[in-house]
KEKOL-141088 format. One line per 5 residues: number of its first residue (from 1); their letters; for each residue z, y, x of C-alpha. Coordinates in steps of 0.02 Angstrom, whole numbers, plus 50000, padded with zeros to 5 digits. Example, Ala and Ser with C-alpha at 12.3 -4.5 7.8 and 13.67 -1.06 7.14 Angstrom:
2
1) as) 50390,49775,50615 | 50357,49947,50684
END
This chain:
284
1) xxxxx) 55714,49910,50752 | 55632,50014,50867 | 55792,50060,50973 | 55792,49874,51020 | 55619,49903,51127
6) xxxxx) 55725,50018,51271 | 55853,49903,51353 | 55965,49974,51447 | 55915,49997,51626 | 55857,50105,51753
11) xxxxx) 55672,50099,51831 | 55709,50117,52046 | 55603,50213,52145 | 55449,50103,52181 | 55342,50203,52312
16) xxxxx) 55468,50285,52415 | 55453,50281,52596 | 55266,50263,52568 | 55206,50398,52467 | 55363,50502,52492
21) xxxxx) 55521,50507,52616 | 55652,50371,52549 | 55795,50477,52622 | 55884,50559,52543 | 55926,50723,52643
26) xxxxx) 55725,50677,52729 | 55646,50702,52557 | 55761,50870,52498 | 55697,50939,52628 | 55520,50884,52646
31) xxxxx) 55513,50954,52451 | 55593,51118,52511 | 55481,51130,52650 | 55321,51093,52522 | 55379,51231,52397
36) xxxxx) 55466,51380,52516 | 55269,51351,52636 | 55192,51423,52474 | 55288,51583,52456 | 55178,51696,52583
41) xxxxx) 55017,51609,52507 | 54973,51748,52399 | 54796,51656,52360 | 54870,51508,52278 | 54984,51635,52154
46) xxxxx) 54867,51748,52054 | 54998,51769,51900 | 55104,51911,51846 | 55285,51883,51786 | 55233,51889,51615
51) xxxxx) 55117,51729,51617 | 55254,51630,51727 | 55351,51675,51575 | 55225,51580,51455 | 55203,51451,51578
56) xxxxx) 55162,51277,51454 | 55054,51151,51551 | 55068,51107,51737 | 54909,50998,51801 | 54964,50930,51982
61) xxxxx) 54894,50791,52109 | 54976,50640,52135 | 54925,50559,52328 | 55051,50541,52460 | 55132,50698,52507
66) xxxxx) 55067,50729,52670 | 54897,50725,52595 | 54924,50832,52415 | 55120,50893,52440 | 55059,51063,52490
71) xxxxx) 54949,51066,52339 | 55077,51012,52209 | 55189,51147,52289 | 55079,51264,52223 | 55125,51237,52044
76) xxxxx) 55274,51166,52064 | 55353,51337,52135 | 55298,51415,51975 | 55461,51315,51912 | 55567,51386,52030
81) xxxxx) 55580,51537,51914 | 55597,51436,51793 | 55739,51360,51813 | 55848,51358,51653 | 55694,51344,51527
86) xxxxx) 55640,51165,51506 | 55745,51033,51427 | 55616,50909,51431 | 55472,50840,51543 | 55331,50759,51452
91) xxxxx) 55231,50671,51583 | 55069,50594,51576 | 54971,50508,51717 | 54831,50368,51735 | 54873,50177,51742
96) xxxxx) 54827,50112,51923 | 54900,49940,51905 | 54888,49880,51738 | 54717,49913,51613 | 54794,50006,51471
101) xxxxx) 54681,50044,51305 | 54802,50170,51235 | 54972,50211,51314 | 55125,50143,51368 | 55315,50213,51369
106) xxxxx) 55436,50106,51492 | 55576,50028,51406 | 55706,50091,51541 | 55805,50225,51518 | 55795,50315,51660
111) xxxxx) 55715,50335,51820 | 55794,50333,51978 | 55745,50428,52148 | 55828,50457,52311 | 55893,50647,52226
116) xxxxx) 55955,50548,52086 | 55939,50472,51906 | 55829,50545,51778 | 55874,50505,51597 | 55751,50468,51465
121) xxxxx) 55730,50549,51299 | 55765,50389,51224 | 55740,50479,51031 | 55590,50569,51076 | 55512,50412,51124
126) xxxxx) 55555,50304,50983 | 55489,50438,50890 | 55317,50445,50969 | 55322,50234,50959 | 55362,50248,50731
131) xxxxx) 55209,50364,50743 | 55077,50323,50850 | 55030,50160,50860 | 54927,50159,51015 | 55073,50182,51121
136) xxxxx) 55176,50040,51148 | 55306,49972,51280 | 55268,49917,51456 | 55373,49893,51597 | 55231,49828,51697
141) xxxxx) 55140,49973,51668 | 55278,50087,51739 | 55342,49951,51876 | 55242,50004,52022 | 55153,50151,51960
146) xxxxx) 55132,50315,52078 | 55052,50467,51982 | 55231,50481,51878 | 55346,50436,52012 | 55300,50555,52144
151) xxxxx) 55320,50713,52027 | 55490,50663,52013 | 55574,50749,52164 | 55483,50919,52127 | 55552,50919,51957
156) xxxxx) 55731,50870,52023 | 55730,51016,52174 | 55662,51139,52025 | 55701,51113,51870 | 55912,51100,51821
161) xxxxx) 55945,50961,51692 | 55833,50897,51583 | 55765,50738,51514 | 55596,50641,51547 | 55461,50564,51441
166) xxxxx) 55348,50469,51525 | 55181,50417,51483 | 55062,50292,51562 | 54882,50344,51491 | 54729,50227,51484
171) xxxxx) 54577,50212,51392 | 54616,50293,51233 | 54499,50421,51147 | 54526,50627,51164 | 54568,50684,50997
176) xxxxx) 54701,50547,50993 | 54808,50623,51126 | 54769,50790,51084 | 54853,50768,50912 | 54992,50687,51008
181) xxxxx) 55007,50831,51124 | 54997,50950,51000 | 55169,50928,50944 | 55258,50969,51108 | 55133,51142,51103
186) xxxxx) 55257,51252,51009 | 55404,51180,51089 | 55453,51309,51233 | 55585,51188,51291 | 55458,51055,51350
191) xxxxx) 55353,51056,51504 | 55176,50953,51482 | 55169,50895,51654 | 54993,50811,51678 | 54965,50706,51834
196) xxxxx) 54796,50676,51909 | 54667,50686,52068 | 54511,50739,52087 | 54361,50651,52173 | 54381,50478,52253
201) xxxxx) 54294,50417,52424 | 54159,50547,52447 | 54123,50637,52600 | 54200,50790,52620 | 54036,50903,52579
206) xxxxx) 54008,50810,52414 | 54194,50822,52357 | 54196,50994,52385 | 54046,51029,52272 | 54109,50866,52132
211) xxxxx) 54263,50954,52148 | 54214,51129,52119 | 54132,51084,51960 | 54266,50963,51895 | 54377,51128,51912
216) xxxxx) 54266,51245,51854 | 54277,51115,51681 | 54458,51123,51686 | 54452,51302,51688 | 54339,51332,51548
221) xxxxx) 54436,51203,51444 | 54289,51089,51441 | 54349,50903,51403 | 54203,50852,51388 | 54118,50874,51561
226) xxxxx) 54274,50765,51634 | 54246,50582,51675 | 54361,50450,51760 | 54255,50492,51914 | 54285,50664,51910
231) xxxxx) 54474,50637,51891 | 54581,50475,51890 | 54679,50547,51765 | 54544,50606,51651 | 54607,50534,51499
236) xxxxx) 54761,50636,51479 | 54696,50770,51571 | 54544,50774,51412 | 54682,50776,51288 | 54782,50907,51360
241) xxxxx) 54652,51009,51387 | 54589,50987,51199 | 54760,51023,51165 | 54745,51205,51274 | 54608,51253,51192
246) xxxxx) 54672,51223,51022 | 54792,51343,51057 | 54694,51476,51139 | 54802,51434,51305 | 54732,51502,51486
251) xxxxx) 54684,51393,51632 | 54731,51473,51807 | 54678,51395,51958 | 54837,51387,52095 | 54747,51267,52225
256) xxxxx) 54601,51175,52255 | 54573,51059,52418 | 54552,50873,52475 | 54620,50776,52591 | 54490,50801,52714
261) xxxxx) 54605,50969,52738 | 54759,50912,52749 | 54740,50747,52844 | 54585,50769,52953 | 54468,50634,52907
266) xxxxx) 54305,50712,52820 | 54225,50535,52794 | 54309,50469,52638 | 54402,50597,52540 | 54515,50626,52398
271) xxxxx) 54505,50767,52303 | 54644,50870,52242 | 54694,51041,52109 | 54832,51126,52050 | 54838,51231,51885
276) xxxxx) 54971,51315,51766 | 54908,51317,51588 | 54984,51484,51497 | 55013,51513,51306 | 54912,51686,51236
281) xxxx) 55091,51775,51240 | 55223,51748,51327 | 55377,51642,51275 | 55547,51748,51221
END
């Protein structure tokens, strides 16, 4: 049986204290101070109440937080008026440790933090397991990995309750996880939460421009154009935005920067965007 592949466990934070506070009360209130350092940045929130409303898609960076934290703010806020809608968190992200072809679910369920525990929706992802079968289970895959992990606390300070399914992406072809994606599209109770960078290593001149065009791609819903070096997570991030344009859904830019900005060093940066992905009308 399929139930038999999720034992009965919970994953533990893995990257606290590096890529985020491992305090408790220290990371509350780094995440407060992230989201509340947003609200008089008028240029990083160009939407009217109505396309909060028909908010679908979240695209966010996934680096430490004193290099992207601000920049994750910038969507994550978005949620803050939010509150009450989602029930669900489908989250997709790149595979840094393990080589994936396909995807892989963890068999825990649920993730811990230092806000909390985070159940799994343990039926959702049997389901996806009975009918896709280039996802499978991987604990390894989950064990040590960042991109998901460090979402986490924003959707515990913004969100109330509501249940996770994570997704470790690797190589696995566009139209597949568009199809996948699709079914979550109509569902106004499920947040696609995609979880990628930008740019790797360039100097800060070059990652600028790279940048600029990888979001000017992400913007026009342009799959395509996207390669692993334009974004680590390129290969959910082609899927969902496949997905978007499937359904006529709008792309709007909340932040764009590197880390050249936020830590100092303009030799080797990493590049990093923010987006909210909106349905054509908004959700009742």
């Amino acid at each position: 049986m399929i139930k038999e592949n999720f034992s009965k466990n919970i994953r533990p934070a893995a990257v606290s204290y590096m890529f985020y506070p491992g305090d408790e009360s220290e990371l509350r209130k780094t995440v407060r101070n992230y989201l509340h350092s947003m609200e008089g940045d008028e240029d990083s929130l160009q939407l009217t109440t109505n396309e909060i409303s028909s908010i679908r898609m979240l695209i966010v960076p996934h680096a430490g937080y004193i290099y992207s934290g601000k920049t994750a703010a910038a969507a994550y806020r978005l949620l803050m008026k939010l509150k009450n809608r989602f029930q669900r968190v489908f989250l997709l992200g790149p595979a840094h440790r393990v080589w994936l072809t396909g995807a892989a679910l963890p068999k825990s369920d649920a993730f811990e933090t230092p806000l909390g525990v985070i159940h799994l929706d343990s039926v959702l992802m049997e389901k996806l397991l009975a009918d896709y079968s280039w996802i499978t289970v991987s604990d390894e895959a989950h064990a040590e990995e960042h991109c998901l992990e460090v979402q986490l606390p924003f959707l515990q300070q913004t969100l109330g309750e509501f249940k996770l399914v994570p997704l470790v992406v690797g190589d696995t072809k566009t139209d597949l996880l568009a199809n996948m994606i699709q079914q979550f599209c109509d569902d106004d109770q499920t947040l696609i939460l995609i979880s990628t960078d930008l740019s790797h290593f360039h100097d800060y001149q070059t990652a600028r421009e790279l940048d600029s065009r990888t979001a000017n791609a992400i913007e026009s819903l342009l799959p395509q154009l996207l390669s692993p070096e334009d974004a680590c997570g390129a290969y959910p991030l082609r899927g969902a935005l496949l997905a978007a344009s499937q359904n006529d859904w709008q792309v709007h830019r909340l932040d764009l920067c590197n880390s050249g900005d936020t830590a100092g060093d303009h030799g080797r940066v990493v590049g990093y965007g923010a987006w909210a992905v909106t349905a054509s009308q908004s959700i009742n």
